[in-house]
Every structure is written in C-alpha cells, then in structure tokens.
N, C-alpha and C positions, 0 to 999 in steps of 0.2 A: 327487262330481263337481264341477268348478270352471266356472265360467261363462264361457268365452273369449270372449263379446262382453262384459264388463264390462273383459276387459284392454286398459288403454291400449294405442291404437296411435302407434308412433313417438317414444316417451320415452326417449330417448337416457342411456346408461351413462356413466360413464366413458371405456370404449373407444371405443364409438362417438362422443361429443362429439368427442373427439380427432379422428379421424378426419371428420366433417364440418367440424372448425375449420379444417384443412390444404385441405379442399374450398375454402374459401371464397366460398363464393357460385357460380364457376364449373360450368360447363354439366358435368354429367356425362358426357352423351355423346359430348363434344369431349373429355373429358380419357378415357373407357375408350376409345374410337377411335385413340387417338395412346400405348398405352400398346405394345401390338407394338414400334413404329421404335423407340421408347426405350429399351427395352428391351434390346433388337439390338444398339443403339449402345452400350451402355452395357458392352458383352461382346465389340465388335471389339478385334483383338490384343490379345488376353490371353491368355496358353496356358492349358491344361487344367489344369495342376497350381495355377495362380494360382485358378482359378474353383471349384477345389474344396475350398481352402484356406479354412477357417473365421477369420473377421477377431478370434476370439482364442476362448480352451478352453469351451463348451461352447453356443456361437454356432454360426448358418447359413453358409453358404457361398453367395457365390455362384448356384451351382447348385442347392442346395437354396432359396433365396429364391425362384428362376426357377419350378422344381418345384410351392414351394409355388402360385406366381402361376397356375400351369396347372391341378393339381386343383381350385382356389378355386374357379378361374372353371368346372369341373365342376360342384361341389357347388353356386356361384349359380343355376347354368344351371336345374340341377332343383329349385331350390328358387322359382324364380319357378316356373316351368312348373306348379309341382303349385300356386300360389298362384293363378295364373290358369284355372285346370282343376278348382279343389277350393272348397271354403268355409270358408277359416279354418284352413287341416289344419296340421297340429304339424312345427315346423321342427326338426330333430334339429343340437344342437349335432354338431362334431368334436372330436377331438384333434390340433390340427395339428404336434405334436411325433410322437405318437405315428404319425403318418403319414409324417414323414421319416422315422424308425428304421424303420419296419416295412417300407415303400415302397421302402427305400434312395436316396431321394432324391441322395443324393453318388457314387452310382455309376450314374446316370442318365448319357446321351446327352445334351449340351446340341440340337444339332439337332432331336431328338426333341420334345425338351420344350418348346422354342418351338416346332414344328411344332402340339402338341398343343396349347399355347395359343393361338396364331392360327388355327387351327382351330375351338376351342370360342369364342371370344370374337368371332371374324367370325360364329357362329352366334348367340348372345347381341346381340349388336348388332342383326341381324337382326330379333327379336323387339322388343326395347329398342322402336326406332323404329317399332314398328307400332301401341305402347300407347295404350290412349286414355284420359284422363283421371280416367274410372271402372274404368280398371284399373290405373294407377299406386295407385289410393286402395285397391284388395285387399290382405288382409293374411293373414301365417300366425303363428302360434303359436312364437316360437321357446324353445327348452327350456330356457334361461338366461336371455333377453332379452325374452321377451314379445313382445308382440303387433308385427310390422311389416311394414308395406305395399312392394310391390313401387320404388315411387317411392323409398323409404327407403331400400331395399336395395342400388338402383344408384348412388344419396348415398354411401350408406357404401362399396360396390366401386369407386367413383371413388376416395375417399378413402386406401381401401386400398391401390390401386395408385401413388397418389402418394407414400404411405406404403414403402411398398416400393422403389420405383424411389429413393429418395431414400437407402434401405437399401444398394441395391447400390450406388449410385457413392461410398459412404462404405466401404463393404466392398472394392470395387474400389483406392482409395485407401491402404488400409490393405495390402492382398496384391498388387500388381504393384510 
C-alpha cells in the first residue's frame, strides 16, 4: 500500500504546465465565468453540417470540442465534491476519446450540450466561490497525475477551457 500523503500535491505534467502557462496568471474564476458566452459566440451562424465537421481525418468537431467542454465540467464537478467531502480519495483518470466514440458526441444536439454545460458549470461556479482557503489547499489522488488540490484544479479547468475555446475558433476557421 502506497502512502498518498508523501505524494506531491500540485506538481504540474507536461499537460498541465501547458495549460497553466496559457492561464497566465489570470483569475480563474473570471475566465470559467466568461467561458459559456464564448463559447455561444463562437458557434453563431454556423450551420450544423459546419459544426460537425471534424477540422481534418481523425480530429474533434466542433460539436464534439463543445460535448467534450460539458462532460469535463461533469467529471470536475464530482471530482472537487468528493475532494471536499472525502480525504485524499483517488481521482479516476478518463478516456476522453473513448467518451466521444462511445457517447456519440457528433450526433449530439448542440443546444443540448450547451444547455448541459451551462448548467453544470453555473453549478460548479456556485461551489468555486464559496471555497475557503483551507479548501482550495484539499487534495485527491489522481490515477495518472498524483496528488492535486482543489485550487489546482480550477487553474488547470480555466486553462482548459481557454485551451479549447481557442480549439474551436481555429476549427471554426478551418470548416465554415
């Protein structure tokens, strides 16, 4: 049995560095606040067959980018929750490939799926701003990444989402 308080908390990957680089210093909770409208905008007049059209052979769509931006913000939701309710409890990597194929992410309802993300993410906000200092510092065990704290989390889903949104207006560019 391994000792999960000897694992570093918040020792950033690869992946992750990336993604707090493009954070830059800015406020997380101004950039996942403002990530909805952008999103929105980013998806008026476009027809359907544009949004579902993958920006070349074995790339996301559009629609699948959007898809992925809504379960994310699922799987964050319950991974703070259980981080702030548990001590230390093990963060279960995904497959997020393996969730557009299985999911059908490109035959999704775009309405839908922004509905579901503005949804969960006005709920996640909710919590976000209620944190207090000693629970941005709680951390879980993730199954790839090790040890990170709630505070780290919403770094990196900022990150992400700038990541993304910067995904689709290049994808956008590429298919209309």
């Amino acid at each position: 049995m391994s000792n999960d308080a000897a694992i570093p908390v918040d020792a950033p990957g690869e992946y992750a560095a990336g993604l707090l680089t493009r954070l830059a210093g800015r406020n997380p909770l101004e950039i996942l606040g403002g990530t909805g409208n952008a999103a929105r905008s980013v998806f008026s007049d476009l027809s359907d067959a544009a949004m579902r059209r993958p920006e070349a052979s074995g790339k996301w769509s559009m629609l699948e980018v959007m898809h992925h931006l809504a379960d994310g913000e699922m799987v964050l939701g319950v991974r703070i929750r259980m981080i702030l309710a548990q001590d230390r409890p093990p963060i279960t990597a995904y497959d997020q490939e393996a969730w557009a194929e299985k999911l059908r992410y490109r035959d999704a309802d775009l309405g839908a799926v922004q509905l579901q993300f503005q949804t969960l993410r006005d709920a996640n906000l909710r919590v976000a701003r209620e944190l207090s200092p000693e629970d941005l510092g709680r951390a879980g065990i993730h199954t790839e990444r090790g040890a990170e704290s709630v505070g780290y989390i919403l770094r990196l889903l900022a990150g992400h989402d700038l990541t993304h949104l910067a995904q689709l207006e290049r994808i956008r560019r590429t298919v209309s």
